[in-house]
N, C-alpha and C positions, 0 to 999 in steps of 0.2 A: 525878969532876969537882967543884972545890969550890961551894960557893953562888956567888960571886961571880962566878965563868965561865958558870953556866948559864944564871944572870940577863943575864948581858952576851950570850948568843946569843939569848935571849927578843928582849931590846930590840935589836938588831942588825937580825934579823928582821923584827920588828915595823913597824919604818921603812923597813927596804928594800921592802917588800910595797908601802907608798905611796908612796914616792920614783920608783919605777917609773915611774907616772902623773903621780902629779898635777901639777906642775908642765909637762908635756908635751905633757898632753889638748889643751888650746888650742891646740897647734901642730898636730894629729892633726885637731882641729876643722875648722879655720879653713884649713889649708895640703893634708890630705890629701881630707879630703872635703867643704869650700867648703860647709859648710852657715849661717845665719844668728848674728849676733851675741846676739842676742835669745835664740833656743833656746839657745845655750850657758849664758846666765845661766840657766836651768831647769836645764838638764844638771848646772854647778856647786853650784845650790843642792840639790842629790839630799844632799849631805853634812851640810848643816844641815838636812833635813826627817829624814834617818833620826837625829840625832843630837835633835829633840826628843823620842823616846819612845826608844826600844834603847839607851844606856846605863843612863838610869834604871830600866826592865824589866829587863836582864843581871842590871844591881845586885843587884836587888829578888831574884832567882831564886838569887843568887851566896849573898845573904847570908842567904835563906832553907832552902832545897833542895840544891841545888847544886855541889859543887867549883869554884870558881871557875876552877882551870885545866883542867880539864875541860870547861867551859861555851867556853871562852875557848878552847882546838884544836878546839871543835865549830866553831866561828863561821869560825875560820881556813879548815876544810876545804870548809865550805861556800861562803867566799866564793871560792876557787879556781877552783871549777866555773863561778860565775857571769862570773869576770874571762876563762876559756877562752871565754864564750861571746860578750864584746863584738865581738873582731871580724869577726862575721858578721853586727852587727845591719848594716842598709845603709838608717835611716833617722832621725832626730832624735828623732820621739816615739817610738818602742821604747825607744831609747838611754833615755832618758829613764827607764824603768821598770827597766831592766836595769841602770844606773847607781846605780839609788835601792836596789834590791835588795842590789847590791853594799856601800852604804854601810849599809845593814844588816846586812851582818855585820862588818863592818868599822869602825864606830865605835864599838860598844861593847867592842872587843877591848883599844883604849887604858884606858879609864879599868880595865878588868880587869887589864891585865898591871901597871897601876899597884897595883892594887889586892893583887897575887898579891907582886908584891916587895918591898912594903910591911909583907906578915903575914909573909916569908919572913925577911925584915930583923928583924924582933921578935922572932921567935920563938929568933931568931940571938943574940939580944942587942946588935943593931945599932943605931945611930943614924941613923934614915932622913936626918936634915936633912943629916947627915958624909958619909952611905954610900951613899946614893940617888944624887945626882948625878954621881959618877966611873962608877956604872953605868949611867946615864942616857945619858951622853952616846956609847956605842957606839949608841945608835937613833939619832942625829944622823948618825956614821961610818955606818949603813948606809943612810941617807939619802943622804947624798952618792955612797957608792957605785951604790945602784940610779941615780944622774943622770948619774953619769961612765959606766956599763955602757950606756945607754940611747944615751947622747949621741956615743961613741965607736963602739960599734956604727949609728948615724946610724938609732935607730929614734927618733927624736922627733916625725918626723909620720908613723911608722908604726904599724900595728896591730902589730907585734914586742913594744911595750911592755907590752901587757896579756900577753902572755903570758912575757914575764919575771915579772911581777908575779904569775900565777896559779903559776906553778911555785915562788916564793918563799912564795907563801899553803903551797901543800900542803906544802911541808918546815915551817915552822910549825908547823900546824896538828897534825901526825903528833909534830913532837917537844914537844908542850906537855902532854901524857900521859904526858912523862917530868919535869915541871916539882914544884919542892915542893910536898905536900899544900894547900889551902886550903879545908876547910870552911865548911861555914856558921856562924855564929859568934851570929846571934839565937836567943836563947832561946826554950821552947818553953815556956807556960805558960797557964791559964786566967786571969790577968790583966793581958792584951795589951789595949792600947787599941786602938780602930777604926784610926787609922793604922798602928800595927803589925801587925794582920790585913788589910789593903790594899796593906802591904811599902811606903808611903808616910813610913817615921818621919825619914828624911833632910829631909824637907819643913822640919821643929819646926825644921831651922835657920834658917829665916827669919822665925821668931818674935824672934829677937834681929834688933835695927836694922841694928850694926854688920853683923852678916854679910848681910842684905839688901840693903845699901847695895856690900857687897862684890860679893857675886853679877850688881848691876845693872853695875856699871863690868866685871867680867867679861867678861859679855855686850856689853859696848862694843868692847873689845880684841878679843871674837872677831870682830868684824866687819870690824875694822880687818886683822886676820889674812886674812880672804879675799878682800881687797882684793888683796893681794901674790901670794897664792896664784892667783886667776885671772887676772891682768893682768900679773903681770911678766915671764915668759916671751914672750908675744904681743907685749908692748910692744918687744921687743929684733927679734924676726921680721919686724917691721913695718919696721924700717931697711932689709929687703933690697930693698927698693922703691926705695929713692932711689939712685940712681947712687955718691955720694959714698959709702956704707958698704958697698956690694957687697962681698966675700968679705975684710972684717976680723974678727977675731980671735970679734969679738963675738956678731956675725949668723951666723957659720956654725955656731958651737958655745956658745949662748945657755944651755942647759942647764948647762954649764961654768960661764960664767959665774955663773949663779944660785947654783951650787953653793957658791959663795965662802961666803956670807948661813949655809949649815948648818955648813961649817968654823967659823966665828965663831960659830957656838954652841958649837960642842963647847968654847971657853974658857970662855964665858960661863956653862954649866953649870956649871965649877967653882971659878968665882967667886961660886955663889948662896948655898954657909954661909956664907960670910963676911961675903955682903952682908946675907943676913935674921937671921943674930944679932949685928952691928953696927948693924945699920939699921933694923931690920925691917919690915913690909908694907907700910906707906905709900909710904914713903920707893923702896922697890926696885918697888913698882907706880908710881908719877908716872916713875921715869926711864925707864921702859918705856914712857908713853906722850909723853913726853918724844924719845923712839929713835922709837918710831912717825913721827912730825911730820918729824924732820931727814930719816928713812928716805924718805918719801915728795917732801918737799921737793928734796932730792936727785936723784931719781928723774925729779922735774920739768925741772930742770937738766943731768940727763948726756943723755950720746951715746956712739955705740960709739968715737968718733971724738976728737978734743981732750979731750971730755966723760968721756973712758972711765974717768978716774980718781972721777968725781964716781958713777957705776955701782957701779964696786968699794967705795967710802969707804958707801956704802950698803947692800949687803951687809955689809958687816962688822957697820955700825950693826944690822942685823935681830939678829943674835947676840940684842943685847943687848935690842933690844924683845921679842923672842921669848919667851926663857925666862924675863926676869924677869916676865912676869905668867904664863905656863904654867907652866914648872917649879914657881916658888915658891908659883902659886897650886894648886898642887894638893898640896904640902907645908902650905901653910896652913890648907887646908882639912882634908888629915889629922889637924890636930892642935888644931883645934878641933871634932873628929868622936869619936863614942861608938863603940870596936871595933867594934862592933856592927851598925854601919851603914856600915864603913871603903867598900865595894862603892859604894852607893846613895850615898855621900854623893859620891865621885869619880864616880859615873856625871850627879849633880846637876850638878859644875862643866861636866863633860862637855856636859848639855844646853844651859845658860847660855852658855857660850863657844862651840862647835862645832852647836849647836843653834840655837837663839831667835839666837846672834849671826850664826850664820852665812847663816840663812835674810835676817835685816834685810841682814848685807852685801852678798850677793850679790844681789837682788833689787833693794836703792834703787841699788847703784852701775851696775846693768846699765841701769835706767831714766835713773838722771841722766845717765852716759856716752852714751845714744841719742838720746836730746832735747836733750841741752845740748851733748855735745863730740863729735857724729861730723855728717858735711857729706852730703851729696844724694849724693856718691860713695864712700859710706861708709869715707872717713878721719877719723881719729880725731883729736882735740888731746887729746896726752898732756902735755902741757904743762900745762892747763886740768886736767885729768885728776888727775894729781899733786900739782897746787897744791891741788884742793879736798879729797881723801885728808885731805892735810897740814893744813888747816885744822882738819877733823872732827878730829883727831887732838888738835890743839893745845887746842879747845873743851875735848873731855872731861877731859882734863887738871886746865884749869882749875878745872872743875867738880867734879873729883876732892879737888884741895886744899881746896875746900870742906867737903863734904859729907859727907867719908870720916874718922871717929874711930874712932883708934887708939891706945890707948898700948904702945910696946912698951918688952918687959923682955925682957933677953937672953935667957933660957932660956924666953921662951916657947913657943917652937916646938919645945922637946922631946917623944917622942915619950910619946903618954901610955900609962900598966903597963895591963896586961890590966884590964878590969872596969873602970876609972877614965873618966871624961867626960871634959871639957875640962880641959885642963891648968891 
């Protein structure tokens, strides 16, 4: 099998293990076992508390000790067992631990398999920024597939989900032990600074401004990210309450729907060389949070009903919020990263976006949603809901244009030769 195929069932894989769920939990929450709005935002945030520390740790292990893809089917196999075991828990706070658990093996497998096709790609004499995103976006295709298998099969407020998604973990996990070599790549010598014997040298990146500055609006977008991740599913479910949406297209198979948002990434993937070596960072992060705003805005305005077109026109817009700050921030961050640290520095964006961002989103939005936009009978105004998304969106933004110096030169995002720092 060539490079190119094995990496395209890595990332295939990889996405359908979480496509399974995530988007779905909320219906599985709220519709199968009626437990609180409030616990949920806990349950959701399991993903930003295992992603402050387990990427950066993996990293730290990958790029010291370790096989990276070795590391990365351990984690697969072990989160399998844990995702067989959700549907037995029959309580909120277990869930809660069994969830967090699960997102411990399971978030730092991303910034790893990034990490693994990254060395795989170089070692190839590949051009990650050309070559990475057409295989990128097969994790996007099995994305959408585990939504359409879930949503088809009518397990989206059933416990059936978690156990597609553990049977996808152990075929993973089992075929990543046939994945290309990935050693550890930090040198071993008696003049290791204290960060380099701590497996902390990713950190020195925030020693420069510019990438401090990057890393902080990061962490903005990842919040913005689980904004969509835990509400927009729930938000479509909730129309089957009113009379006028009852068994439209929408409300019955929501999951479909949503699905639209990862189709429109798989383009927008491979429109990201184009855009970061014509444009580069600035530029393809502001229309990302730019897509954010209209995404949410939107969001505020549709229904499954007249509305239905302004749902879709939002979806598609996600493509494009999406990946232009994940994909390309994690291309940017490769290649302003020392080999050396290739693991620890993607396990960093990791924590920033998926960690510290995820932990603020889900936490302020679960708070402001319960105090500001849900009534004594606990319905929600998603209206209210999505308009303020849309504003935070539109803020940082602005704040982005500010604050954020860059100059780009075309080729700076080339991938930099063995031994070489920043390009």
């Amino acid at each position: 099998m060539s490079l190119k195929l094995r990496l395209v069932a890595m990332n295939f894989l990889q996405f359908f293990v979480w496509g399974a769920w995530l988007i779905t939990i909320g219906a599985y929450w709220f519709q199968n076992r009626h437990w609180g709005g409030a616990q949920f935002g806990a349950i959701f945030s399991t993903m930003g508390i295992a992603s402050l520390f387990m990427p950066s740790l993996m990293g730290v292990i990958a790029d010291k000790w370790v096989n990276a893809e070795k590391l990365y089917g351990g984690l697969h196999l072990a989160g399998a067992l844990v995702l067989f075991t959700v549907p037995l828990v029959d309580n909120p706070a277990t869930l809660f631990w069994v969830m967090l658990l699960n997102m411990m093996c399971y978030m730092p497998t991303i910034s790893l398999s990034i990490a693994v096709a990254y060395a795989a790609l170089k070692r190839d004499g590949k051009d990650v920024v050309r070559d990475y995103p057409p295989i990128r976006v097969w994790g996007t295709l099995g994305f959408i597939a585990a939504l359409w298998t879930v949503s088809l099969l009518h397990l989206e407020t059933s416990a059936g989900q978690f156990y597609v998604a553990a049977g996808a973990s152990l075929l993973l996990g089992t075929y990543a032990f046939t994945l290309p070599r990935c050693p550890p790549q930090q040198l071993r010598g008696a003049n290791r600074s204290l960060l380099d014997t701590l497996g902390l040298t990713s950190f020195k990146l925030f020693r420069s401004a510019k990438m401090a500055i990057f890393f902080l609006f990061a962490m903005l977008l990842g919040a913005a990210l689980q904004l969509t991740n835990a509400y927009g599913d729930t938000f479509l479910h909730d129309f089957a309450t009113e009379p006028a949406y009852q068994g439209l297209l929408a409300v019955r198979y929501p999951a479909i729907i949503m699905s639209i948002s990862q189709v429109s990434e798989t383009l927008f993937i491979l429109a990201i060389p184009f855009f970061l070596k014509r444009f580069g960072i600035k530029t393809v992060m502001l229309i990302s949070m730019l897509a954010w705003t209209l995404r949410f805005g939107l969001f505020a305005f549709g229904n499954p009903g007249p509305g239905l077109w302004m749902i879709v026109l939002s979806c598609i817009v996600y493509g494009m919020a999406f990946d232009f700050f994940n994909i390309s921030g994690s291309l940017f961050v490769e290649g302003q990263s020392d080999p050396s640290i290739r693991a620890s520095a993607q396990g960093l964006f990791m924590l920033m976006t998926n960690g510290v961002g995820a932990v603020l989103g889900s936490s302020l939005s679960g708070l402001l949603i319960q105090f500001c936009f849900t009534d004594a009978n606990g319905s929600k105004d998603w209206h209210g809901i999505w308009l303020s998304f849309a504003g935070y969106s539109l803020a940082v933004a602005a704040l982005f244009v500010v604050l954020f110096r860059h100059r780009h030169e075309r080729h700076a995002l080339a991938p930099a030769s063995p031994g070489s720092g920043m390009p």
